[in-house]
N, CA, C and O of each residue as an XYZ file, in Angstrom:
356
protein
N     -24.091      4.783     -2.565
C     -24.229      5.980     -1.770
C     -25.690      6.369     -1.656
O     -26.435      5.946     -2.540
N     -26.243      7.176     -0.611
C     -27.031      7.080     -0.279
C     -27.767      8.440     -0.625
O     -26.976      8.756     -1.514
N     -28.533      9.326     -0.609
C     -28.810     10.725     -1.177
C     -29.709     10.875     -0.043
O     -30.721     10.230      0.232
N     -28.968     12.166      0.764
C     -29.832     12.529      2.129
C     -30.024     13.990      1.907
O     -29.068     14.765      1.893
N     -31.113     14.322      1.753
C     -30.840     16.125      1.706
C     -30.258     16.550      0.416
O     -29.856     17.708      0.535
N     -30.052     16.083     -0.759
C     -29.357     16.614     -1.451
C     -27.557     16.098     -1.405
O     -26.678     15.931     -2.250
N     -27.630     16.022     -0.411
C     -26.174     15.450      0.002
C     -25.666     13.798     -0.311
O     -26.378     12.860      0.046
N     -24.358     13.588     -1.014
C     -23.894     12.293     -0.558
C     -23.779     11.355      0.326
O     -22.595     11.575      0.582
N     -23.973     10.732      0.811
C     -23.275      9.726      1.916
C     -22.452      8.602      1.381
O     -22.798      7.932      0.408
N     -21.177      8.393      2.159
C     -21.244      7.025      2.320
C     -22.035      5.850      2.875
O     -22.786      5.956      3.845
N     -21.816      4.705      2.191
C     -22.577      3.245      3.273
C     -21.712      3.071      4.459
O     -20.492      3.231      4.418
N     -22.452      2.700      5.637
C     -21.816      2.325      6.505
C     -21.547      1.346      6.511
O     -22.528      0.640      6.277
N     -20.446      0.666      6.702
C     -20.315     -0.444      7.025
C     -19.149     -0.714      7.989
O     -18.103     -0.070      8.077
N     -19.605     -1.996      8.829
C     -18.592     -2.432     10.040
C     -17.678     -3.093      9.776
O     -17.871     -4.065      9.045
N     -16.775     -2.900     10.114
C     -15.413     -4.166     10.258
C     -15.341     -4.399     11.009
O     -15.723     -3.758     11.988
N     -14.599     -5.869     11.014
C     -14.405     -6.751     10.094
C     -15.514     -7.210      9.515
O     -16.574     -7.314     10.132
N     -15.312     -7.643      7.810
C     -16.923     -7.940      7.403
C     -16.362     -8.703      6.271
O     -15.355     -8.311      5.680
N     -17.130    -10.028      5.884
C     -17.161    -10.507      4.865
C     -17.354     -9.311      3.282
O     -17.893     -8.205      3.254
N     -16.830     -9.914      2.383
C     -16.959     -8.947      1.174
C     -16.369     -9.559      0.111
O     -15.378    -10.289      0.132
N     -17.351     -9.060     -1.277
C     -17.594    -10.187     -2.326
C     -17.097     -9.055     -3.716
O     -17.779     -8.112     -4.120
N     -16.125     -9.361     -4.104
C     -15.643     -8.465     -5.162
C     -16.058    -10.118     -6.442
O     -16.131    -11.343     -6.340
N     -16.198     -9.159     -7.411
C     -16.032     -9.734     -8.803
C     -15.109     -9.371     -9.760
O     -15.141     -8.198    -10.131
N     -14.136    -10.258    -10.334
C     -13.070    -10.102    -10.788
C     -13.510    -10.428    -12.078
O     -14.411    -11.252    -12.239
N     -12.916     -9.813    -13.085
C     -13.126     -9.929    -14.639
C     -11.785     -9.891    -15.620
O     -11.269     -8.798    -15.855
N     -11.253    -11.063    -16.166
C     -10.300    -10.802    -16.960
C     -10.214    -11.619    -17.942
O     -11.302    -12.078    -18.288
N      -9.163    -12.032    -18.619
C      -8.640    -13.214    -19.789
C      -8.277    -14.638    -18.991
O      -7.168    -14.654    -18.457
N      -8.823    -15.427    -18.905
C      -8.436    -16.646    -18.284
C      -8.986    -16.536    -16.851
O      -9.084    -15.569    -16.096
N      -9.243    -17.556    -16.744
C      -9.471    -18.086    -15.258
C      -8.480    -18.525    -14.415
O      -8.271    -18.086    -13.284
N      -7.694    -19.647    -15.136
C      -6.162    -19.510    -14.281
C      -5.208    -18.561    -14.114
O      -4.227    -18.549    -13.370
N      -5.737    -17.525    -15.133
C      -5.040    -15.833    -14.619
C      -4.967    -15.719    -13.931
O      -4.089    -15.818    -13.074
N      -6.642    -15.235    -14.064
C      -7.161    -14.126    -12.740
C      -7.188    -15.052    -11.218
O      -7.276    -14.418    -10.166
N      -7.131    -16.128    -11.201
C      -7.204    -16.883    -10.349
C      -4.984    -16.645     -9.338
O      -4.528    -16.613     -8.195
N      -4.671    -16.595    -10.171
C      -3.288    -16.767     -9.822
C      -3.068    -14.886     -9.581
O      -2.187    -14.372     -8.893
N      -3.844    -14.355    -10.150
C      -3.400    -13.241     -9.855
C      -4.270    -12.608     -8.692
O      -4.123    -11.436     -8.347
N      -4.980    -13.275     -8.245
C      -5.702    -12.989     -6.630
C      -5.060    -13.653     -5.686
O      -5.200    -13.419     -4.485
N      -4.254    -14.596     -6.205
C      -3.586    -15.317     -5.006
C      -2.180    -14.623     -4.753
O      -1.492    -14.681     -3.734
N      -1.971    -14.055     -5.756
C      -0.605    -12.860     -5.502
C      -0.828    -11.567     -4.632
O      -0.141    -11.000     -3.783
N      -2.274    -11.289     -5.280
C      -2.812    -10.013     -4.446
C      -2.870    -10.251     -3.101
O      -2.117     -9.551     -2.423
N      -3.830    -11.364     -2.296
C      -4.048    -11.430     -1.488
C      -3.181    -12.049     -0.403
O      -3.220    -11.801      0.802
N      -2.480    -12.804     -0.977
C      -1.215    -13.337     -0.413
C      -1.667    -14.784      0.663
O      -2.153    -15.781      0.129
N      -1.408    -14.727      2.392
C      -1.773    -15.525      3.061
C      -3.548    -15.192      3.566
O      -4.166    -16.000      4.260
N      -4.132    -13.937      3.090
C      -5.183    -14.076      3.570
C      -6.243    -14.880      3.650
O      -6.134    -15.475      2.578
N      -7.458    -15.440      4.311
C      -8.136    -16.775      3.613
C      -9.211    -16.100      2.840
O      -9.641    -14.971      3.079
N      -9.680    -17.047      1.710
C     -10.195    -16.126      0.314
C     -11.304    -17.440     -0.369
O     -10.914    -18.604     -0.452
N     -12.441    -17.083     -0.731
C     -12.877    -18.591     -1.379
C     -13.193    -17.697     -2.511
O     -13.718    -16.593     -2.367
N     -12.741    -18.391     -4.021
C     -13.052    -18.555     -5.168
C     -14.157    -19.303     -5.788
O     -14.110    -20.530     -5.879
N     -15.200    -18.574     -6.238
C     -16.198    -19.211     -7.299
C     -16.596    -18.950     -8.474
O     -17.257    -17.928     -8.657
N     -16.300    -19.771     -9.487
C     -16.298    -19.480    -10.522
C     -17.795    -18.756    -10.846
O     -18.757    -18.916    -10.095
N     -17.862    -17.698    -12.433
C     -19.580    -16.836    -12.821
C     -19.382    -17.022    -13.799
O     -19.472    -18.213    -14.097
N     -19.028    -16.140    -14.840
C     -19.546    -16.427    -16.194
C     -18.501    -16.046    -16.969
O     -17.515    -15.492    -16.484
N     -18.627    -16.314    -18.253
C     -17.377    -16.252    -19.189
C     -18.251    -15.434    -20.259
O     -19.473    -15.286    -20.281
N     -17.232    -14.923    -21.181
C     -18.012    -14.033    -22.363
C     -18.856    -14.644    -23.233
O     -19.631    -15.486    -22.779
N     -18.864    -14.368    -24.497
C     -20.036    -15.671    -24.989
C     -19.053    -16.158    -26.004
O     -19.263    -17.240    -26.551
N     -17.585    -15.170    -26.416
C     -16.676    -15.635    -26.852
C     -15.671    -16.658    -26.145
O     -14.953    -17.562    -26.573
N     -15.891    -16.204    -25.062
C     -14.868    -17.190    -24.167
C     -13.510    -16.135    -23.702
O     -12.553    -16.350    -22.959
N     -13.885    -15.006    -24.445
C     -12.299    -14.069    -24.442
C     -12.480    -13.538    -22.724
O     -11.471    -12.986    -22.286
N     -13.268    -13.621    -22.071
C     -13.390    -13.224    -20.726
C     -14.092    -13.635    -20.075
O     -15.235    -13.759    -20.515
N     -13.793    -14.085    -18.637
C     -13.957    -15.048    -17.474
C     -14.104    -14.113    -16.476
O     -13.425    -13.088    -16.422
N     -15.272    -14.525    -15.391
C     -15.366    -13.578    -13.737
C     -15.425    -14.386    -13.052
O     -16.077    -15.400    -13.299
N     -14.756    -14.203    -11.955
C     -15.085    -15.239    -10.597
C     -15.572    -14.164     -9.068
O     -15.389    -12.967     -8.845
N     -16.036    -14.926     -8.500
C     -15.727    -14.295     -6.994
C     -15.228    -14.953     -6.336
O     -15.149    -16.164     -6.133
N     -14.522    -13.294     -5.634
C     -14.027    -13.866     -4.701
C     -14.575    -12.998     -3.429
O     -15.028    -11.854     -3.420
N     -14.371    -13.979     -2.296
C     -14.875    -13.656     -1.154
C     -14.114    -13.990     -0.081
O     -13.552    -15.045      0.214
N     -14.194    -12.675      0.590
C     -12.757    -12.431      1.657
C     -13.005    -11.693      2.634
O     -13.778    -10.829      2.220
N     -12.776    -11.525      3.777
C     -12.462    -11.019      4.830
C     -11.735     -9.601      4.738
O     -10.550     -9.546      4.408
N     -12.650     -8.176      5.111
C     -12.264     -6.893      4.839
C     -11.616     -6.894      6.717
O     -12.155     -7.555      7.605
N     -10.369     -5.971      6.922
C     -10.593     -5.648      8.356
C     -10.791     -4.212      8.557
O     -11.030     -3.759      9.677
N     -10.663     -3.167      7.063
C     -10.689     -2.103      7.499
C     -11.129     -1.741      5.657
O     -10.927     -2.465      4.682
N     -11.902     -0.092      5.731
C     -11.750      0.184      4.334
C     -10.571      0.242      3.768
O     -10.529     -0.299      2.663
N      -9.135      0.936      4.325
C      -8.367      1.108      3.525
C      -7.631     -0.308      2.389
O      -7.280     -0.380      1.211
N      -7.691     -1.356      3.707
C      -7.685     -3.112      3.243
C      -8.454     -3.259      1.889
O      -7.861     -3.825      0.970
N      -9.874     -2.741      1.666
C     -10.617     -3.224      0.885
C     -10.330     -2.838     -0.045
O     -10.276     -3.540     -1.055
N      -9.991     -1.329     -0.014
C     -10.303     -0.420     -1.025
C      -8.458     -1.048     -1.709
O      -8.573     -1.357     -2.895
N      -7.264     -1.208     -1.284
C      -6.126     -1.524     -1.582
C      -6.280     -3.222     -2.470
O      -5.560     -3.685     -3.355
N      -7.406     -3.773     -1.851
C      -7.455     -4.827     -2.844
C      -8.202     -4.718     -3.934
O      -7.836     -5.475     -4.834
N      -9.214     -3.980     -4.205
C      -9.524     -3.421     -5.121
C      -8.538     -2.526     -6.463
O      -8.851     -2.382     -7.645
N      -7.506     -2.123     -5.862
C      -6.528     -0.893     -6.821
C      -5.356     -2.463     -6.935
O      -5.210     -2.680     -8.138
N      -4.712     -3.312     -6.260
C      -3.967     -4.147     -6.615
C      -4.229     -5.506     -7.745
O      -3.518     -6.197     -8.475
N      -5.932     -5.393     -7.337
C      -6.393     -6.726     -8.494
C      -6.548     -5.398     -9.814
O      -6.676     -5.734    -10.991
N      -6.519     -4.203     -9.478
C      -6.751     -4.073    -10.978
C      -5.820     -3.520    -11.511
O      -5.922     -2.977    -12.611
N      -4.287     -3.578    -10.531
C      -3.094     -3.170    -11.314
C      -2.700     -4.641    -12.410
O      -2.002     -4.480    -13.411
N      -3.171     -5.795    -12.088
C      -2.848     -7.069    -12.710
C      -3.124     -6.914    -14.051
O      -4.097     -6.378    -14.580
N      -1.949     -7.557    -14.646
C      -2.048     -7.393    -16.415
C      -3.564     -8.015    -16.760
O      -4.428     -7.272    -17.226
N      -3.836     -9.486    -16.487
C      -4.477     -9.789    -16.497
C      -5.955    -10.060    -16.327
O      -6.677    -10.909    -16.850
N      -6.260     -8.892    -15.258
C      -7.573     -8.697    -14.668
C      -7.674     -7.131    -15.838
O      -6.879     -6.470    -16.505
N      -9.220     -7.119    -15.527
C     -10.195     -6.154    -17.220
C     -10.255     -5.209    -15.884
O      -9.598     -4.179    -15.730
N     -11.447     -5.939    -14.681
C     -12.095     -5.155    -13.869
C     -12.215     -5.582    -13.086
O     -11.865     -6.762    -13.068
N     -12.847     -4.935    -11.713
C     -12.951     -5.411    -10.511
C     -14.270     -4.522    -10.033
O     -14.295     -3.306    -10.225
N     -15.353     -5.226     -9.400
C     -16.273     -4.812     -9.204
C     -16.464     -5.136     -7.571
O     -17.483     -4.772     -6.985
């Protein structure tokens, strides 16, 4: 957000727009299976980031196609209803 005057803003942004969430949970074939539930038929590319230094937690991105905020913001609240996912950034 942006600070105009004292005031909040939102960012603008256009749709449709590429957009890069980072997913954080226990396993990689989790969180991996549990974005493919979230997202369903949408097209989505997965790349693996970093793991804890224990190994107890794994992030990937993913990167997907927004068509509207409410879209974005709903995949955001569904990857982080997943048992399996920590966070979603």
């Amino acid at each position: 957000m942006k600070i105009i005057g004292g005031c909040q803003t939102k960012p603008e942004i256009d749709y449709p727009c590429q957009w890069l969430f980072k997913v954080i949970g226990s396993g990689c074939q989790e969180v991996e299976a549990a974005i493919k539930e979230v997202v369903g038929d949408a097209s989505f590319k997965i790349t693996p980031s970093k793991a804890s230094s224990g190994g107890k937690y794994h992030s990937v991105n993913l990167e997907m196609e927004v068509t509207s905020e409410e879209y974005r913001l709903a995949i955001y609240r569904n990857l982080g209803a997943c048992a399996s996912i920590k966070v979603v950034l």
